[in-house]
FIMIFI-46608 format. One record per residue: x, y, z of N, C-alpha, C, O, CB in turn; residue in three letters. Coordinates in pm, whole numbers, plus 50000, padded with zeros to 5 digits. Glycine has a CB too. Layout:
BEGIN
> n.px, n.py, n.pz, ca.px, ca.py, ca.pz, c.px, c.py, c.pz, o.px, o.py, o.pz, cb.px, cb.py, cb.pz, residuo
> X, Y, Z, X, Y, Z, X, Y, Z, X, Y, Z, X, Y, Z, ala;
...
//
This chain:
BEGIN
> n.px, n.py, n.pz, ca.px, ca.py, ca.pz, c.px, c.py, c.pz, o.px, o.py, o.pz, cb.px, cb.py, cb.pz, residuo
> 55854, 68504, 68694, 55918, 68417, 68790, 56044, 68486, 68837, 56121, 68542, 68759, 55949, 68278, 68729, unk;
> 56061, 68481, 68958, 56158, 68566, 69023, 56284, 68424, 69033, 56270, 68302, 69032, 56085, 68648, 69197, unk;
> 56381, 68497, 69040, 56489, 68434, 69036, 56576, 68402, 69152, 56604, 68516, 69191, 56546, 68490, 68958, unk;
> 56626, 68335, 69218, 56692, 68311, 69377, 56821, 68407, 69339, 56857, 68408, 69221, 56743, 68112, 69435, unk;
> 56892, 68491, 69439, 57030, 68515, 69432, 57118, 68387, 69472, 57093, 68302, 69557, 57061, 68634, 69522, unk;
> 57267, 68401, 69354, 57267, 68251, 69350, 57341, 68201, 69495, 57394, 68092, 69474, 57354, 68195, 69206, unk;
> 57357, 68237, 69606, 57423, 68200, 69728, 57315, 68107, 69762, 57322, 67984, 69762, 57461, 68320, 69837, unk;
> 57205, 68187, 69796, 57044, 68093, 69846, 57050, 67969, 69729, 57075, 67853, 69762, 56849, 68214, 69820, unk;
> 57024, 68010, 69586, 57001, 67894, 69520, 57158, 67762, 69567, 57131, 67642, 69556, 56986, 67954, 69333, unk;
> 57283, 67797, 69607, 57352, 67727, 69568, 57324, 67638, 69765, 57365, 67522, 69764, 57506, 67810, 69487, unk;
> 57286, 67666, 69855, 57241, 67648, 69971, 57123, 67594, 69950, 57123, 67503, 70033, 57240, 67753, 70047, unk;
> 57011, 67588, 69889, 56888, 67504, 69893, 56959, 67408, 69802, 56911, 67300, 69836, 56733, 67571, 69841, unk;
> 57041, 67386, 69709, 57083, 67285, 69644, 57133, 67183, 69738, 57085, 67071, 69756, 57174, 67325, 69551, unk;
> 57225, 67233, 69792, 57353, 67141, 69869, 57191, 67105, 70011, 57171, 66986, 70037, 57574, 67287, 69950, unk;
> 57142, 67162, 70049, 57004, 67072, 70165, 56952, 67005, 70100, 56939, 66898, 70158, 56875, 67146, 70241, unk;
> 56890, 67001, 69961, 56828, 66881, 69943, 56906, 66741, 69923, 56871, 66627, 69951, 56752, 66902, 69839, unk;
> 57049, 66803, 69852, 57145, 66706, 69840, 57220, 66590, 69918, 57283, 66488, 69888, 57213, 66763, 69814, unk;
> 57175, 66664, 70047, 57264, 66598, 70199, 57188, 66518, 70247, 57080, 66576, 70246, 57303, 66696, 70329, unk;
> 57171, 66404, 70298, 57076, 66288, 70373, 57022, 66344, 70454, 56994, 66453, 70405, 57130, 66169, 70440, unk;
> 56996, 66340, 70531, 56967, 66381, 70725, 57039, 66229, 70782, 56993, 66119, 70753, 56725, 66396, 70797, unk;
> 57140, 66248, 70855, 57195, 66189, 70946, 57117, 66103, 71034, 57073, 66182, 71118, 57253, 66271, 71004, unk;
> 57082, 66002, 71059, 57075, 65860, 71121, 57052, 65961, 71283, 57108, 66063, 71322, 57253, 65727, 71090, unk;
> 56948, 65876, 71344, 56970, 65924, 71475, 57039, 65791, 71586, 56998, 65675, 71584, 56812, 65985, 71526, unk;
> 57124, 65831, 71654, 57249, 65709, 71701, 57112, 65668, 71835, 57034, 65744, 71893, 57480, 65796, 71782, unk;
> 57130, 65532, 71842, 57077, 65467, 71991, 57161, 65502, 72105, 57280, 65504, 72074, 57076, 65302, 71992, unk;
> 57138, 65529, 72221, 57215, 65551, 72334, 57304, 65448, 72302, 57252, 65371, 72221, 57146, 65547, 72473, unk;
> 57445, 65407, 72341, 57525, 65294, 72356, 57573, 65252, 72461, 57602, 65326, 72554, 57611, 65297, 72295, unk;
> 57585, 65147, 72463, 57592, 65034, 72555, 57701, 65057, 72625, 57806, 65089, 72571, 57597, 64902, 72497, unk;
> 57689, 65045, 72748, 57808, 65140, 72846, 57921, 64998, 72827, 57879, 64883, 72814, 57743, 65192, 73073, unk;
> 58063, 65033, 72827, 58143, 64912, 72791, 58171, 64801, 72932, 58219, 64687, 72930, 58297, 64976, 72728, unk;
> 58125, 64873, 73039, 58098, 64799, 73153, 57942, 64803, 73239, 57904, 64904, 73298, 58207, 64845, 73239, unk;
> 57863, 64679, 73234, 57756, 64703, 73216, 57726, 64586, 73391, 57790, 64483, 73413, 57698, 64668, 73034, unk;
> 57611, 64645, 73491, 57568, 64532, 73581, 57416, 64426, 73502, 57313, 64453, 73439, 57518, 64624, 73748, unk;
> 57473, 64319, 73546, 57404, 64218, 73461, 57273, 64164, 73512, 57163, 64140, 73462, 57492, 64104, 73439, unk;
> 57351, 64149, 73684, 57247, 64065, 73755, 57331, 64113, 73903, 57452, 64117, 73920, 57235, 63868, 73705, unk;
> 57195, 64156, 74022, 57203, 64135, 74149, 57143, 64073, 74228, 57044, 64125, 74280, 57203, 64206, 74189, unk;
> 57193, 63899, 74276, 57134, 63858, 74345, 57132, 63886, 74546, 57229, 63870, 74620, 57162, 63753, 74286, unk;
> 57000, 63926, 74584, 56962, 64011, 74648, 56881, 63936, 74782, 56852, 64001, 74883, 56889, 64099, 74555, unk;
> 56851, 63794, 74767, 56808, 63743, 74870, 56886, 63601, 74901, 56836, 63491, 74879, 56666, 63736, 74853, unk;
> 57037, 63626, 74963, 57063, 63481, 74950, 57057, 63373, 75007, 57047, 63370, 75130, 57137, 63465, 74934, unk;
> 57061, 63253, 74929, 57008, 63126, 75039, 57030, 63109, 75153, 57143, 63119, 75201, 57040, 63013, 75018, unk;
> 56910, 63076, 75229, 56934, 63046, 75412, 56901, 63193, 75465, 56890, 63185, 75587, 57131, 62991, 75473, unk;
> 56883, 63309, 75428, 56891, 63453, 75485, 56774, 63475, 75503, 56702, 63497, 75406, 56951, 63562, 75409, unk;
> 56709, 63475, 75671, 56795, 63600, 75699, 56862, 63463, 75758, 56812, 63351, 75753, 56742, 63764, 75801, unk;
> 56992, 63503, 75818, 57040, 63437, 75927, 57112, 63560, 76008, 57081, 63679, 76014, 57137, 63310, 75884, unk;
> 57222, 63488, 76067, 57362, 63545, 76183, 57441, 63620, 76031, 57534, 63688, 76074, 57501, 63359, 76296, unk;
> 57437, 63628, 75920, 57540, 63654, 75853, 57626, 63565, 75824, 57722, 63619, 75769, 57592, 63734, 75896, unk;
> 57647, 63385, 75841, 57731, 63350, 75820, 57796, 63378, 75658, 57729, 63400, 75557, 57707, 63245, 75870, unk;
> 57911, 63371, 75665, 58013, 63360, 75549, 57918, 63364, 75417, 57880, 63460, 75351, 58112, 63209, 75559, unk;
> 57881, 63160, 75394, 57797, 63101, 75314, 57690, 63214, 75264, 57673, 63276, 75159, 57737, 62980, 75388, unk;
> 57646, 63211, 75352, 57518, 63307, 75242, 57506, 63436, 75283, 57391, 63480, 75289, 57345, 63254, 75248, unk;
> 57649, 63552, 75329, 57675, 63626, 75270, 57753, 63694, 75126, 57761, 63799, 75062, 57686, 63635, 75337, unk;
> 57819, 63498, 75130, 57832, 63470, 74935, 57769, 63461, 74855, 57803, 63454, 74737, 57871, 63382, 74879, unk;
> 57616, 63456, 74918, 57510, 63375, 74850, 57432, 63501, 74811, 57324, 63483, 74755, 57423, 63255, 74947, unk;
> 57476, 63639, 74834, 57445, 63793, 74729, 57558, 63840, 74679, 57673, 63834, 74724, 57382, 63932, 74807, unk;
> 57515, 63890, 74577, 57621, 63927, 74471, 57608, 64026, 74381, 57488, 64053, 74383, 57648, 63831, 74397, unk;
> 57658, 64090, 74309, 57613, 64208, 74168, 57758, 64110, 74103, 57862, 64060, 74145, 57633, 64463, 74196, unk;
> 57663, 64129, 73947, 57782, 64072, 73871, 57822, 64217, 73762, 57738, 64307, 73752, 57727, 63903, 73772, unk;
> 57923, 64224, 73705, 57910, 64275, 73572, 57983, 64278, 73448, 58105, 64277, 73429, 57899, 64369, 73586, unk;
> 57923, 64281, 73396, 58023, 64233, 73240, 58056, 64315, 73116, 57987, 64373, 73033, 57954, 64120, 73161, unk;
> 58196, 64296, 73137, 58292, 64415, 72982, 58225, 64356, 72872, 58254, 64252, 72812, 58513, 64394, 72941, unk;
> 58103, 64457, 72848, 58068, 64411, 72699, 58146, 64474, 72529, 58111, 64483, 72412, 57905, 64454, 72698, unk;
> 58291, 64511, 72631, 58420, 64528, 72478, 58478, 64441, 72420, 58464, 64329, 72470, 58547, 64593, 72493, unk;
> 58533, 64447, 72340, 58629, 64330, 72283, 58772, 64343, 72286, 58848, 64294, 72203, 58603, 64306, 72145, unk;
> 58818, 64442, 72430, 58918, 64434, 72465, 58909, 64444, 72637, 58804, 64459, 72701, 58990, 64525, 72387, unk;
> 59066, 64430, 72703, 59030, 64429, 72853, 59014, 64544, 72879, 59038, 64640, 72805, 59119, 64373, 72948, unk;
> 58962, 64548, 73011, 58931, 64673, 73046, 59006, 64673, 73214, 58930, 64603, 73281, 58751, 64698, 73029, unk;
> 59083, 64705, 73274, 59175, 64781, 73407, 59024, 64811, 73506, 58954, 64902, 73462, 59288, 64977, 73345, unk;
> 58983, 64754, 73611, 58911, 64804, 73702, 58910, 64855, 73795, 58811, 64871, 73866, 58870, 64765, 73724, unk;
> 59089, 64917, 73828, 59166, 64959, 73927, 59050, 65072, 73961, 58998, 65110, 73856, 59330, 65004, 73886, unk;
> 59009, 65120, 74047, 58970, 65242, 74088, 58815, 65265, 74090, 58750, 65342, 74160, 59036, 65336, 74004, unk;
> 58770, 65172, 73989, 58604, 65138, 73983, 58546, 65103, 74100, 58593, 65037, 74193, 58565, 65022, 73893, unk;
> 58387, 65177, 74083, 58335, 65163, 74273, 58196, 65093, 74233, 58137, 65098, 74125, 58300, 65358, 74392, unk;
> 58159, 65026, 74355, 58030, 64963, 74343, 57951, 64978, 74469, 57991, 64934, 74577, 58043, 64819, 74308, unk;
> 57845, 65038, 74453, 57788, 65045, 74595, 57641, 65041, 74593, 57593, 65023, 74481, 57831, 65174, 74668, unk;
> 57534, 65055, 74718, 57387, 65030, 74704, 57352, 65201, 74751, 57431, 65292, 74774, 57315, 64881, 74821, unk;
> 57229, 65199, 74755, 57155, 65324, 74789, 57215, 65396, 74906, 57222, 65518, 74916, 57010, 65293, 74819, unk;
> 57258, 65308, 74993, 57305, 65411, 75133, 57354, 65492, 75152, 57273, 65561, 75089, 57360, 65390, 75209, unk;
> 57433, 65573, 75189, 57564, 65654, 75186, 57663, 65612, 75332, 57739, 65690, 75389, 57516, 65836, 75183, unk;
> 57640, 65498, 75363, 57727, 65423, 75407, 57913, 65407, 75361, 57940, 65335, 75264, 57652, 65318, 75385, unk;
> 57982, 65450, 75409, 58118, 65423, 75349, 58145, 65284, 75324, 58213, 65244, 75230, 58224, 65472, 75433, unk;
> 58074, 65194, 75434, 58135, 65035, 75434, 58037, 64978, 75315, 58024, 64864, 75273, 58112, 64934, 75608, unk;
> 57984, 65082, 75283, 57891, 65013, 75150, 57896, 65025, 75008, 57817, 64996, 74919, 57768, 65048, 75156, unk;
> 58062, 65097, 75012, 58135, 65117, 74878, 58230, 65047, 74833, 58336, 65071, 74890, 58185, 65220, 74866, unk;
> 58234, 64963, 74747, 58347, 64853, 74738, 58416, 64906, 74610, 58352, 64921, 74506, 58288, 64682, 74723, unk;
> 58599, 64943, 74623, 58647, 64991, 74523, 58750, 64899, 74498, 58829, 64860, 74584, 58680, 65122, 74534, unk;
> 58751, 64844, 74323, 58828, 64727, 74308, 58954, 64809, 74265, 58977, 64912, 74202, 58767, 64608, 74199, unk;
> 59036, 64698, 74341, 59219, 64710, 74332, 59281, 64658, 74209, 59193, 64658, 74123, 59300, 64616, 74454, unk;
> 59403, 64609, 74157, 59442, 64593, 74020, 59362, 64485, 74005, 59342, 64399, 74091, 59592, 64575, 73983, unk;
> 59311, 64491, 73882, 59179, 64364, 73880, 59139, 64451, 73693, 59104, 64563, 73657, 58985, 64388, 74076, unk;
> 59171, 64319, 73619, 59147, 64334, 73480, 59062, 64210, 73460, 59083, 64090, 73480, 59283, 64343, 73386, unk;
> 58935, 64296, 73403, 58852, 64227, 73346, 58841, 64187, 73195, 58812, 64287, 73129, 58764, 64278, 73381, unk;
> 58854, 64078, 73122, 58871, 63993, 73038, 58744, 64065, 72932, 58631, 64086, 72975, 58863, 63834, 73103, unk;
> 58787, 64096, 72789, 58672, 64110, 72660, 58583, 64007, 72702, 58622, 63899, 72746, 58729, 64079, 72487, unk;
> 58435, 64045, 72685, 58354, 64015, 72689, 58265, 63885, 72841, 58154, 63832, 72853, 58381, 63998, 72565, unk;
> 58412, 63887, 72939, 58374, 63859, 73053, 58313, 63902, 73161, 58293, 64024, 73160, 58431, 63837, 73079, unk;
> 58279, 63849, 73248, 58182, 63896, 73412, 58226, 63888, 73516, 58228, 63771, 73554, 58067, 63826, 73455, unk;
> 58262, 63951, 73578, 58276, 63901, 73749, 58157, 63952, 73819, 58070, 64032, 73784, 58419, 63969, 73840, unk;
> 58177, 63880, 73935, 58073, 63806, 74031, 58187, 63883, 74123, 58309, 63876, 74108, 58034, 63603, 74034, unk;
> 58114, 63959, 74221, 58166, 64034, 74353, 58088, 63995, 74444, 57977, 64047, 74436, 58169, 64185, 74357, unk;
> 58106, 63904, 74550, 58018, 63831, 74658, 58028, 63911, 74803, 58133, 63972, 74820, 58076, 63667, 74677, unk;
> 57928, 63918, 74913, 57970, 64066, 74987, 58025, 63967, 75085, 58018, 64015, 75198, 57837, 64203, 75049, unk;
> 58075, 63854, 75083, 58139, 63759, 75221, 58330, 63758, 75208, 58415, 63790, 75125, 58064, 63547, 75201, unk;
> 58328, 63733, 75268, 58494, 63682, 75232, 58516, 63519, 75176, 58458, 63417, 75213, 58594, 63693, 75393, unk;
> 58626, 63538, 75071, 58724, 63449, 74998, 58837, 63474, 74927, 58894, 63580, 74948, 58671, 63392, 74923, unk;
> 58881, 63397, 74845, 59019, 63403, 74755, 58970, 63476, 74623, 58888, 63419, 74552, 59090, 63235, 74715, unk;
> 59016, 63595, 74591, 58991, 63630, 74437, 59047, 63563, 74343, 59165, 63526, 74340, 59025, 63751, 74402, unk;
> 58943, 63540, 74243, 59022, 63484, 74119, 58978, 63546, 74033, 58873, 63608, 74050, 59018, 63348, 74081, unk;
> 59043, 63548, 73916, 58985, 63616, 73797, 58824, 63669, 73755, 58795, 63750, 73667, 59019, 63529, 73707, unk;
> 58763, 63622, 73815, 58592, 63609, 73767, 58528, 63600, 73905, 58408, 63577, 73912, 58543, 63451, 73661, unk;
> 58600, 63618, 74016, 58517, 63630, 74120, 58603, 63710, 74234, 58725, 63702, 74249, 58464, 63485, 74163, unk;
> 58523, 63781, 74303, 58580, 63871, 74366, 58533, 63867, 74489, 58428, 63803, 74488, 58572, 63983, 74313, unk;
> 58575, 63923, 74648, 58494, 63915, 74740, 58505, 64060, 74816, 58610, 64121, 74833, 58525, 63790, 74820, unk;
> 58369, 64104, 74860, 58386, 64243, 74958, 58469, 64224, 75074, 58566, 64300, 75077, 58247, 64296, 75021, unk;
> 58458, 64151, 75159, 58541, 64050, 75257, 58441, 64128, 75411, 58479, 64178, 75517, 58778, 64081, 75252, unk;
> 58324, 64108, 75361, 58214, 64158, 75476, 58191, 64046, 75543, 58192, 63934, 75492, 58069, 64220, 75425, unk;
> 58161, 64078, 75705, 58153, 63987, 75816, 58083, 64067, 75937, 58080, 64189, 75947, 58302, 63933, 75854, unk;
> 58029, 63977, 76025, 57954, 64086, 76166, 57831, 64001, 76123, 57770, 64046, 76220, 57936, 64313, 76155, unk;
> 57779, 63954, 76090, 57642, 63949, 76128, 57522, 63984, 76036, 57555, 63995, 75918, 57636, 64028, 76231, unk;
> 57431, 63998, 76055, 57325, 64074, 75925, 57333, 64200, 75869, 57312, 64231, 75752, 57190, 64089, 75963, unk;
> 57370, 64283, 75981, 57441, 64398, 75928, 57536, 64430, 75829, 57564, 64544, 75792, 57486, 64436, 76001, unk;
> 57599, 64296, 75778, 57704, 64251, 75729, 57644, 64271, 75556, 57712, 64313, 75463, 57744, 64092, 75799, unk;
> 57535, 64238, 75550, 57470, 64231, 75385, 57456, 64334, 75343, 57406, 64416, 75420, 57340, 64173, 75354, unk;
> 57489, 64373, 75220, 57518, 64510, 75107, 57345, 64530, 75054, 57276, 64629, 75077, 57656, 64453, 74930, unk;
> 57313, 64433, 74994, 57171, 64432, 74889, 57056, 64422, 75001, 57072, 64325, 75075, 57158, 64275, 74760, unk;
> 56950, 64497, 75028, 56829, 64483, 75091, 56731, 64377, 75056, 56708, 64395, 74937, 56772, 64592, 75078, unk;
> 56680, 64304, 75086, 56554, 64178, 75052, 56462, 64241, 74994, 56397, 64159, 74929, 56478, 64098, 75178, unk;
> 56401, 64398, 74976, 56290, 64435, 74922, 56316, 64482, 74834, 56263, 64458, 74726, 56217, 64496, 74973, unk;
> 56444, 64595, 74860, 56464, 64698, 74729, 56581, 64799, 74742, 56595, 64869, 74842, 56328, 64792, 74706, unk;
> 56634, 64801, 74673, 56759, 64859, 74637, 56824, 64907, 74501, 56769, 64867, 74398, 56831, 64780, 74677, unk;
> 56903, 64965, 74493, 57006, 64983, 74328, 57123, 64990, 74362, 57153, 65016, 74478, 56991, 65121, 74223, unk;
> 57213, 64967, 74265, 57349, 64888, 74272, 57390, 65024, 74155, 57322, 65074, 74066, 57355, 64675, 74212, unk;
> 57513, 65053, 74196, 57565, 65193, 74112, 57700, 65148, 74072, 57781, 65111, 74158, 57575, 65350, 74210, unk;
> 57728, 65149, 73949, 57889, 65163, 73902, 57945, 65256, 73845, 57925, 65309, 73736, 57930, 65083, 73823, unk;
> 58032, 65279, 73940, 58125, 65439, 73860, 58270, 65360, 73852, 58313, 65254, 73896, 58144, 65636, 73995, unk;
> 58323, 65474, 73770, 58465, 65454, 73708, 58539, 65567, 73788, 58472, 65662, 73829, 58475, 65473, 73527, unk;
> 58679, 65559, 73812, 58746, 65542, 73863, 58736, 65743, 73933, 58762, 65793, 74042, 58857, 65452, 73778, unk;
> 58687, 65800, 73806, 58654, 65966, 73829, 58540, 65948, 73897, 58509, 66057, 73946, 58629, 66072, 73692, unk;
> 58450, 65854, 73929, 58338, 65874, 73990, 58179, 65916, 73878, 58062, 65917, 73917, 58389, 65993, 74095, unk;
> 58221, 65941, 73761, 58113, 65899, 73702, 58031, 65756, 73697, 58067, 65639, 73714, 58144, 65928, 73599, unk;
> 57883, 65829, 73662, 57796, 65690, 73698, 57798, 65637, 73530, 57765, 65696, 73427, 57600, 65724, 73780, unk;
> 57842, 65527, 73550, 57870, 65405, 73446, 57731, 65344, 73387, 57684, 65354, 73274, 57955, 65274, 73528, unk;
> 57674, 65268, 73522, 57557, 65188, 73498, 57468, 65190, 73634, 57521, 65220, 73741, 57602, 65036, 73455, unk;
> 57352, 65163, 73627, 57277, 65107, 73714, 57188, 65047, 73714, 57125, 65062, 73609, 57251, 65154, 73767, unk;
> 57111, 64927, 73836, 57051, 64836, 73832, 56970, 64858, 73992, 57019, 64862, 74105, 57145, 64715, 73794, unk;
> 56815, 64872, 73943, 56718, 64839, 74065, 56658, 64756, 74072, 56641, 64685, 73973, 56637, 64903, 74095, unk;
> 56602, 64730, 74187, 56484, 64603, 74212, 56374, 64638, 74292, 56398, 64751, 74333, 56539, 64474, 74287, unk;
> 56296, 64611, 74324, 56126, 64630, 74447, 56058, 64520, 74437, 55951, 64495, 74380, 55987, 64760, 74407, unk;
> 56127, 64460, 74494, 56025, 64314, 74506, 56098, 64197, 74618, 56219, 64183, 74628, 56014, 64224, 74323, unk;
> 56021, 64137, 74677, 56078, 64058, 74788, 56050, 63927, 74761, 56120, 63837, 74810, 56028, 64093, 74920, unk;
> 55930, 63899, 74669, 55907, 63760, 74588, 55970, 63667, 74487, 55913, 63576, 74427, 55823, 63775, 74533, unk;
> 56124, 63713, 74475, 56235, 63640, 74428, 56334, 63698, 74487, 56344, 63788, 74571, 56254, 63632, 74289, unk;
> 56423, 63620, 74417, 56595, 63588, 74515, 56659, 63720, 74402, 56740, 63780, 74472, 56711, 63350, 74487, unk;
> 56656, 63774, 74289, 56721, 63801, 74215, 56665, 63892, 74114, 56563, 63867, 74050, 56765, 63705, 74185, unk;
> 56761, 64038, 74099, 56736, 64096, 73915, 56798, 64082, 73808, 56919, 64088, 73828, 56740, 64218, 73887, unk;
> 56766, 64063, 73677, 56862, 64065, 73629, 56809, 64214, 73492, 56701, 64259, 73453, 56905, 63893, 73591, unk;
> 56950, 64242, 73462, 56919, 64404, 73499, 56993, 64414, 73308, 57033, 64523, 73265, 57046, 64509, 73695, unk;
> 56995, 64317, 73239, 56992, 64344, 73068, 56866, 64287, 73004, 56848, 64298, 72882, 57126, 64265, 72984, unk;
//
């Protein structure tokens, strides 16, 4: 029986000795889109106001601290400029959602508005199919959410 030199023997010791390390699940981006509703009530119409409130992307800090959304962008497939909405000082709450509506209103904490107007042209989300992109403030992609279907109002995208 031949004998190991003891470097090898003291190296096959310490490998059998060591676990193998756990393989990690991708993790959960700390700002995540939840739901884009994509056909809203009364539409198509003129674009009024109402049910250009009536589409929306929501998304929610799934941290357990706030998170600063200054500089964060949200936009659909186009490469449209008017189709990039970048939020201003706006802190989103541990484990809360906002709702970004593409019409105009008053922001409040949990709801936000693009402050889009004109007409049909006016709507961000397509009726058939689209994806909704969130980057952070460098422009990395955060999260995203698609849809292809015209037989509901809505995705919801967890």
């Amino acid at each position: 029986m031949r004998s190991l030199p003891l470097a090898c023997a003291v190296a096959l010791a310490a490998a059998t000795l060591v676990p193998a390390l756990p393989v990690q699940a991708a993790a959960t981006p700390s700002l995540q889109i939840t739901r884009i509703w994509y056909n809203s009530p009364g539409s198509p119409d003129f674009g009024a106001n109402s049910s250009l409130n009536g589409e929306y992307i929501q998304v929610k800090n799934t941290t357990r601290r706030a998170v600063s959304l200054k500089g964060w962008t949200i936009r659909d497939e186009t490469r449209r400029s008017d189709h990039i909405y970048t939020f201003g000082a706006f802190t989103l709450g541990a484990g809360r959602t906002v709702t970004l509506r593409t019409g105009k209103g008053r922001n409040t904490s949990t709801t936000r508005y693009w402050g889009r107007s004109g007409g049909t042209l006016a709507y961000i989300w397509n009726q058939t199919r689209d994806t909704g992109y969130l980057r952070d403030p460098r422009g990395k992609l955060v999260d995203s959410c698609s849809y292809n279907s015209s037989r509901v109002e809505y995705v919801n995208c967890v």
